[in-house]
C-alpha positions in Angstrom: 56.3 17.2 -1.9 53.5 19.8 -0.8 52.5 20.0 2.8 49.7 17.9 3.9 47.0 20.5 5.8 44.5 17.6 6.1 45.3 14.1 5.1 42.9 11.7 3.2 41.0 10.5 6.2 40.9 14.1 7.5 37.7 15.7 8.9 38.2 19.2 7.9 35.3 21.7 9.0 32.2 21.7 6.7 33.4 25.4 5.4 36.9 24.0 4.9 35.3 20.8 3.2 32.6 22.7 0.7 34.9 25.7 0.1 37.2 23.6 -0.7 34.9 21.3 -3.3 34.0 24.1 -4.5 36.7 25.2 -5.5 37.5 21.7 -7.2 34.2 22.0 -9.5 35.2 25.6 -10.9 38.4 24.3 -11.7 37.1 21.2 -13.7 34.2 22.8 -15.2 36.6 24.1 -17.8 36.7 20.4 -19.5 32.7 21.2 -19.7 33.4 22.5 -23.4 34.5 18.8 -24.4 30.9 17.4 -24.3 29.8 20.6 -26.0 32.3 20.9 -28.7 31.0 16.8 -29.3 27.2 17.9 -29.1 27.9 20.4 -31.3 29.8 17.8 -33.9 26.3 16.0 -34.0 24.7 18.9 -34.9 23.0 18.9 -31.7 20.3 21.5 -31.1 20.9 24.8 -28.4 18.5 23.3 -26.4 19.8 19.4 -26.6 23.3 20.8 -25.8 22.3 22.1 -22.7 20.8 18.9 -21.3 23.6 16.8 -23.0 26.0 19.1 -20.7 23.7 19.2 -17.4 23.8 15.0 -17.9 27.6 15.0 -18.1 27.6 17.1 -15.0 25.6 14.4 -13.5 28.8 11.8 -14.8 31.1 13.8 -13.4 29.9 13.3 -10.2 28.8 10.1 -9.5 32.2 8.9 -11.6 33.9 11.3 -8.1 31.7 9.7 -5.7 33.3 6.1 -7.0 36.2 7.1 -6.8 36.1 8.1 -3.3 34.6 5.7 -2.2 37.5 3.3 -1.4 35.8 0.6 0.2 35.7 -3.4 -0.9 38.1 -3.2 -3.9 35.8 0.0 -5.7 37.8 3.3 -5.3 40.9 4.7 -4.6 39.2 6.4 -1.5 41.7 9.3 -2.8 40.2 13.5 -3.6 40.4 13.1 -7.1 37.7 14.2 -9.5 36.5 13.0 -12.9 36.1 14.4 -16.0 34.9 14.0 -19.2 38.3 13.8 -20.9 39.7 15.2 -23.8 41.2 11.3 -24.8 38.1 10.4 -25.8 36.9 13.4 -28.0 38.4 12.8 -31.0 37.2 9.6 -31.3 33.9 10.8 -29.8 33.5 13.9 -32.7 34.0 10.9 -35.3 31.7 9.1 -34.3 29.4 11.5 -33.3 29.5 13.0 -37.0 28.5 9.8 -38.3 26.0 8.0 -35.7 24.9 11.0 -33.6 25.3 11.1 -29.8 23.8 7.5 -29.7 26.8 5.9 -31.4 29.0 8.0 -28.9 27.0 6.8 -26.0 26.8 2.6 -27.4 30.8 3.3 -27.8 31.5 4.7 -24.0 30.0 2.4 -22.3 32.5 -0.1 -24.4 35.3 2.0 -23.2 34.4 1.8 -19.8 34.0 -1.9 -19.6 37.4 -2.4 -21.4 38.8 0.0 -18.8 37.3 -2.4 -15.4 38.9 -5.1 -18.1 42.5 -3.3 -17.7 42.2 -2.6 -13.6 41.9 -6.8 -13.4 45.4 -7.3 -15.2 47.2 -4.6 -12.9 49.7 -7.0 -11.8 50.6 -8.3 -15.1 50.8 -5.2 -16.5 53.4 -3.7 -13.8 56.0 -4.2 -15.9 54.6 -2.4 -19.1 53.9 0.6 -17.4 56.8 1.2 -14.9 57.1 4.2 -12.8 59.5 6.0 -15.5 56.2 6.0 -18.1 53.9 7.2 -14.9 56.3 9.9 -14.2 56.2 11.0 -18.0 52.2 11.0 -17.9 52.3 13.3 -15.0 54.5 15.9 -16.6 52.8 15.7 -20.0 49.5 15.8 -18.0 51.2 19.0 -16.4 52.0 20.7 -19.9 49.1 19.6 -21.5 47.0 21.4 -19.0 49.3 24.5 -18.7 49.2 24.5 -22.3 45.0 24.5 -22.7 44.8 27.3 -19.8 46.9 29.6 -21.0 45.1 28.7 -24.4 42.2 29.8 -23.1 43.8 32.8 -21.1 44.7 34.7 -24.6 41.8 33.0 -26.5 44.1 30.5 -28.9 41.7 27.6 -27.0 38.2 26.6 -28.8 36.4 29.1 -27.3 38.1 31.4 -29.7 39.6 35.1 -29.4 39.0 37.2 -26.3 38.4 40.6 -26.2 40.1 42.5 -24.0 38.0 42.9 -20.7 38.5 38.9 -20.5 42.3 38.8 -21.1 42.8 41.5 -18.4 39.9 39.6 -15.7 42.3 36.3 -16.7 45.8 38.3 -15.6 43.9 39.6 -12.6 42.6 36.2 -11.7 46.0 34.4 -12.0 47.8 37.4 -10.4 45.4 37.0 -7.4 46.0 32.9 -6.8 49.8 33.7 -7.3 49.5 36.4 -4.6 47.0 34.7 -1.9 48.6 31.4 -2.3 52.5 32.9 -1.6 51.6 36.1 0.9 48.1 35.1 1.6 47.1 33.4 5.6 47.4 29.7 5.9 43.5 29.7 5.9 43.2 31.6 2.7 45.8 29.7 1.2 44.0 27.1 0.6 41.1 28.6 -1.1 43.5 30.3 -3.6 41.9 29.0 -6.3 38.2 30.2 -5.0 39.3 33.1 -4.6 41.2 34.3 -7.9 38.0 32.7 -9.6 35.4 34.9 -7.9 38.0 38.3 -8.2 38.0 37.5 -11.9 34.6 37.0 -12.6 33.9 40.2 -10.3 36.6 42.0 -12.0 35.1 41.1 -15.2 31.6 42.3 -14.7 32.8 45.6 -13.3 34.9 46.2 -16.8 31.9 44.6 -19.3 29.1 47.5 -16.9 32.1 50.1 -17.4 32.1 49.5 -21.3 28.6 49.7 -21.5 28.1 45.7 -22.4 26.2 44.6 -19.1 24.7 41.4 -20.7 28.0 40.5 -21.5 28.6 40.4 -17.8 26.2 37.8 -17.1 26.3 35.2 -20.0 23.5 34.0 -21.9 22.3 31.4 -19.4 19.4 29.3 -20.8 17.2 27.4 -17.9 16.3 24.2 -19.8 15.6 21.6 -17.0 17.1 18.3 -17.8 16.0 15.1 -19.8 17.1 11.5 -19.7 17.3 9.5 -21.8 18.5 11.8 -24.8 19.5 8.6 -27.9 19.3 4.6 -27.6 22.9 3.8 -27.0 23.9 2.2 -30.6 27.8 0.4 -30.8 29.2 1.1 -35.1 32.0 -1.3 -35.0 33.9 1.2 -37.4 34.5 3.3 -34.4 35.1 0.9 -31.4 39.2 0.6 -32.4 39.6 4.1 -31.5 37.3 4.2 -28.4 39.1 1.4 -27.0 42.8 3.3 -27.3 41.0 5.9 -25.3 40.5 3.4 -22.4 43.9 2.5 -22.5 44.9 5.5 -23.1 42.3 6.8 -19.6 43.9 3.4 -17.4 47.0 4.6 -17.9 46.3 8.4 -16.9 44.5 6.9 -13.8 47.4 4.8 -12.6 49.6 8.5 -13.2 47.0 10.4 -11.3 46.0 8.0 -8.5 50.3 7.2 -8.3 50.8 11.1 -7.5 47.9 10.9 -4.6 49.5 8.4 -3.5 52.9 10.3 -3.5 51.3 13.5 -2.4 49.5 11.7 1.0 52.6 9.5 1.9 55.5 11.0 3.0 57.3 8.3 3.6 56.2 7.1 0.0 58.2 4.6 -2.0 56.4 3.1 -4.9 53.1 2.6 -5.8 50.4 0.5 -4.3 49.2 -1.4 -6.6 46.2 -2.5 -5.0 44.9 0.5 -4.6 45.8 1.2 -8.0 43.6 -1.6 -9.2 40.6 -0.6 -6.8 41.0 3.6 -8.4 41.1 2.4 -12.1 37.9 0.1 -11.7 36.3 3.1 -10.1 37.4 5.2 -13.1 36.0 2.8 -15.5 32.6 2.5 -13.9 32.5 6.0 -14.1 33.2 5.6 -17.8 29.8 3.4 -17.8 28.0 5.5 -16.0 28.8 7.9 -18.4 27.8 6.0 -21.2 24.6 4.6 -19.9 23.9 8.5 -19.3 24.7 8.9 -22.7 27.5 11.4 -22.7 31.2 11.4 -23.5 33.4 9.3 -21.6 35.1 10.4 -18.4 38.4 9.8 -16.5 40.3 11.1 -13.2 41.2 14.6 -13.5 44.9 16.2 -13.1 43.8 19.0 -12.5 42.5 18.5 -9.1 45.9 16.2 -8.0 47.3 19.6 -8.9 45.2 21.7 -6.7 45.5 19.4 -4.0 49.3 19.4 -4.2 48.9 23.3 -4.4 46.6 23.8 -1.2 47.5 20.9 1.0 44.3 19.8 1.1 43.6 15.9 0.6 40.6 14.7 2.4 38.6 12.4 1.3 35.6 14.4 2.3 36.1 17.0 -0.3 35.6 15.0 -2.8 32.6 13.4 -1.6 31.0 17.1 -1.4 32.7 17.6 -4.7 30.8 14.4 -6.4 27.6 15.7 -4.6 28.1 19.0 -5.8 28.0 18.1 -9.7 25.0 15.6 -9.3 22.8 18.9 -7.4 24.3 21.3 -10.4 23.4 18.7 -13.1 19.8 18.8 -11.9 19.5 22.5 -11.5 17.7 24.5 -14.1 20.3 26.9 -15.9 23.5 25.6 -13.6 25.3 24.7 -17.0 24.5 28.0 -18.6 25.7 29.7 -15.1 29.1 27.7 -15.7 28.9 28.4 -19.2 28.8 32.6 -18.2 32.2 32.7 -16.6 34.6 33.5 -19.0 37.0 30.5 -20.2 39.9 32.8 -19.6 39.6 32.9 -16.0 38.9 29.3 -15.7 42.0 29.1 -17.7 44.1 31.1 -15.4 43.1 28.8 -12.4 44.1 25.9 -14.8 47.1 27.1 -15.8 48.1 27.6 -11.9 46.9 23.9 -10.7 49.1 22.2 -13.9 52.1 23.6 -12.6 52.1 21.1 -9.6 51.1 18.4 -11.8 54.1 19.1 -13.8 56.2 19.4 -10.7 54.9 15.8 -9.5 56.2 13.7 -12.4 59.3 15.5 -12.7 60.0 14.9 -9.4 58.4 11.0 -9.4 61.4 11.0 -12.6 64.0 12.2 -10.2 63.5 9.4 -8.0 64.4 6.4 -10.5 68.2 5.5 -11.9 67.4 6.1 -15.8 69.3 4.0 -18.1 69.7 4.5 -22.0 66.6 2.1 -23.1 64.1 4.3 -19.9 66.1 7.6 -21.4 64.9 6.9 -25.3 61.5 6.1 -23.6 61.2 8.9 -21.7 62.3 11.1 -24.4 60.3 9.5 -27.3 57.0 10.0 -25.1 57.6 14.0 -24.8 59.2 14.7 -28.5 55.9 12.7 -30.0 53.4 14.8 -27.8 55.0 17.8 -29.3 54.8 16.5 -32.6 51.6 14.8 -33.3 50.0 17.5 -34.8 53.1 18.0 -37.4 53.0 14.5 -38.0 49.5 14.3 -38.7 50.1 17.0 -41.5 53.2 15.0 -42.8 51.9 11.3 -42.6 48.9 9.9 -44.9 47.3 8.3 -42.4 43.9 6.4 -42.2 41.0 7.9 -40.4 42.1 6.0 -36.9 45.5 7.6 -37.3 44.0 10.8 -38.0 41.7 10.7 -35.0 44.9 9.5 -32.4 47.0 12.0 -33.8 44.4 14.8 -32.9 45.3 13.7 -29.2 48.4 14.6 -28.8 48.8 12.9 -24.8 47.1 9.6 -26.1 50.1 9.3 -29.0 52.7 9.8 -26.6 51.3 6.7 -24.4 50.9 4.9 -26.6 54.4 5.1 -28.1 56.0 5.0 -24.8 53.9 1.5 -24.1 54.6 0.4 -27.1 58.7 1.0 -27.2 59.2 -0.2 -23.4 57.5 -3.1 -24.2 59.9 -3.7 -27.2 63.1 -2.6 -25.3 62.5 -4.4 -22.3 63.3 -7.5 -23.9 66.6 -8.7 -23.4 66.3 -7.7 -19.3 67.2 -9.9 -16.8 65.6 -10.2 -13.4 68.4 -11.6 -11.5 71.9 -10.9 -12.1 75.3 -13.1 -11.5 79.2 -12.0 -11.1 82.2 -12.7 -9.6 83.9 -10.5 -7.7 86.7 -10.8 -5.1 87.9 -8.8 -1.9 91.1 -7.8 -3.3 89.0 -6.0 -6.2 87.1 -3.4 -3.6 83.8 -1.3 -3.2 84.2 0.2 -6.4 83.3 -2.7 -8.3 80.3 -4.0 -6.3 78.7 -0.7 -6.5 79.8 -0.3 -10.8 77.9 -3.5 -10.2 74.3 -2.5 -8.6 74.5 0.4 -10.3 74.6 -0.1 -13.9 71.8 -3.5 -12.7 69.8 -0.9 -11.3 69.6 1.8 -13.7 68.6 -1.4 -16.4 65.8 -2.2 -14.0 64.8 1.8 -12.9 65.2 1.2 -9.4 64.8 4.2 -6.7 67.6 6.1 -6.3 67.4 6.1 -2.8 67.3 2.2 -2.6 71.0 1.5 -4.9 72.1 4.4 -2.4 71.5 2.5 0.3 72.3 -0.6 -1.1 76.0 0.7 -2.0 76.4 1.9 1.6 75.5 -1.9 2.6 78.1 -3.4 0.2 80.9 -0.9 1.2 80.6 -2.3 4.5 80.7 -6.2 3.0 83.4 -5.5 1.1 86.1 -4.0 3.9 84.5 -6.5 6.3 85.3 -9.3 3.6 88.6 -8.0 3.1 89.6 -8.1 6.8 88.2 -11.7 7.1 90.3 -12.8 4.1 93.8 -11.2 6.1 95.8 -14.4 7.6 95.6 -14.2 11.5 98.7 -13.4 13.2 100.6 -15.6 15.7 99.5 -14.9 19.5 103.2 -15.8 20.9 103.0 -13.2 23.4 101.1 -11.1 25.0 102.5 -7.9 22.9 101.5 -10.0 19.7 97.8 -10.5 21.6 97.5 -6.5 21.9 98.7 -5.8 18.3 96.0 -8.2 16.9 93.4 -6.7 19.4 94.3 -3.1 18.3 94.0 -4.1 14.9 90.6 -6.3 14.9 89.0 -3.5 17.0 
């Protein structure tokens, strides 16, 4: 668990606070190229593209502002951001292919409401999506997003190849996190992030002037001021099926994310609230709304910034609020998206690749904490081997077009076939347990006893720990009671029985 420099309900210093959101929007306005790569699927013109980005800007931030707001059942109250999501773009390039950016609008707004559906049924649901499946989201969340950055540090990611100025500002941005955040003061540590991020981009611009490319350096940034509404929201059936996996697929990255703030800001943190759990994934859905009725692609919490959080310490409330407010001002700004749009993806990348490794280090270590038994173990392994091999099995399979579109998300797959295979091994589990034992058989047994019982049900670690310790104790203290008490025929016989009972 990272150290907490301010807690959720925190007041850091406004530099601290707007540094720090900051730093939160350059590291999520990487996931900007999902609403441009589904612009660009509906043949979208330059100038629409830039207005359909600026609106999800807009998303992004009143979908963080929700989210923080943590008051009367709406929020988590928690620093995480939104995003518009990768889940979702499949689905969203589908449709958007064959009813424009209005059927992709019509179709989030579906996926939002069907997401506020989900956050209602959080207590039924406890049982489908147990800690063990949380704990796998988090690391695949973690891999997925260290896998994209350093995409888009060597230029494997959308954006394509990168020549060779980029690749070497991405190196110089990741080497500079990796050295403020390990030898860097505790006040710059926290800005690690901010800071690689500006040294790359600088770094960048000095290398593009020195090679004689200085537009390069600066982008191509277009000042198109923004428009609303772009389409009338329109809802093709044909498409809903897969819009609606993405809101499952969205709750359950929610619970994952808002389960490892809750980890990170607890440190005496046991299991998940599910209340607040509930309140953070009807905040995420509303944001989905939002999202449509703005007619953009869908969004959800972002990983990325439980990451950075877990990286820098920093978990106040506050700097999400300034983050929220931060996208809204950028979405209505004049060129803001083609500003974002100028700094190279590979340095963006290099800050991404740096946040997922704390993601990654907070499911495996949410996994550590739970007794894994052979049913959690083929769970927990079927999740990660089909996330690796969704694309392969895409090529293998003949699958119809709603296969297709899953398999092109390879996160959304693995869910879905860890829901679906707890769901069909949990049968057959007991929730209460009964066995004989007697004194003369000893600890051993009781403990074989909670053990195997709690491995079958995932519980904590700690908690059959502790619960052995408890039983070791019954079991000598049974023992002794079951011993025949000895004759007091004299007082030597009275001290032998007090030395013994003592």
């Amino acid at each position: 668990m990272s150290s907490i420099t301010y807690a959720v309900d925190a007041v850091p210093p406004l530099r601290i606070t707007w540094l720090n959101a900051l730093q939160h929007i350059s590291l999520s306005a990487v996931t900007l190229i999902f609403p441009r790569i589904v612009a660009e699927a509906a043949g979208a013109d330059p100038e629409t593209i830039t207005r359909y980005v600026s609106l999800a800007m807009v998303a992004m931030g009143i979908g963080t502002l929700i989210q923080a707001y943590g008051k009367r059942g709406i929020g988590s109250g928690h620093l995480l951001l939104g995003h518009c999501t990768i889940l979702y773009v499949p689905f969203a390039v589908a449709a958007a292919q064959s009813g424009g950016l209005g059927a992709v609008a019509g179709l989030t707004i579906a996926a939002g409401l069907t997401e506020m559906a989900l956050s209602r049924c959080i207590r039924a649901l406890r049982a489908y999506v147990p800690p063990e499946i949380i704990g796998v989201v988090i690391s695949l969340l973690g891999i997925a997003l260290g896998v994209f950055g350093l995409k888009l540090m060597i230029g494997a990611g959308p954006n394509g190849p990168v020549g060779p100025n980029e690749l070497a500002a991405a190196a110089i941005t990741l080497a500079t996190i990796i050295g403020v955040a390990i030898w860097g003061t505790p006040g710059l540590r926290s800005l690690a992030v901010l800071v690689g991020v500006v040294t790359g981009c600088l770094a960048f611009a000095v290398l593009e002037i020195a090679s004689g490319d200085a537009r390069a350096a600066t982008g191509n940034i277009e000042f198109v001021a923004p428009a609303w509404p772009l389409f009338a929201p329109s809802f093709p059936v044909a498409f809903l099926p897969g819009f609606l996996i993405g809101a499952l697929a969205c709750f359950v990255r929610a619970m994952a994310d808002l389960t490892a703030c809750q980890q990170l800001t607890d440190p005496n943190w046991k299991s998940p609230d599910f209340k607040a759990i509930r309140a953070g994934t009807l905040a995420d859905g509303m944001g989905c709304v939002v999202a449509g009725v703005l007619g953009v692609l869908g969004t959800n919490t972002y990983s990325g910034s439980v990451g950075l959080a877990a990286a820098n310490g920093v978990h106040a409330r506050r700097v999400g609020i300034a983050a929220g407010v931060g996208w809204i001002a950028l979405g209505f700004i004049p060129g803001a998206a083609g500003v974002l749009y100028a700094i190279p993806a590979g340095i963006l990348g290099a800050a991404c690749f740096y946040s997922a490794t704390f993601t990654l280090k907070t499911g495996i270590g949410m996994l550590s904490q739970r007794l894994i038994d052979a049913r959690r173990t083929l769970v927990i392994g079927s999740g990660i081997v089909v996330s690796v091999l969704a694309t392969d099995i895409k090529g293998i399979l003949h699958l119809p077009s709603l296969g297709q579109q899953l398999m092109n998300s390879p996160l959304a797959t693995a869910m879905l076939a860890a829901l679906v295979l707890n769901a069909v091994l949990r049968l057959g589990i007991s929730r209460n347990i009964e066995a004989r034992w007697r004194p003369g058989d000893g600890s051993a047994t009781l403990k074989e006893i909670v053990e195997t019982n709690g491995r079958l049900w995932g519980a904590r670690v700690e908690l059959i720990a502790r619960a052995g310790n408890v039983l070791e104790e019954f079991a000598a203290l049974a023992l002794r009671l079951m011993q025949p008490e000895p004759r007091l025929g004299s007082n030597c016989a009275t001290m032998r029985s007090a030395c013994r009972c003592s």
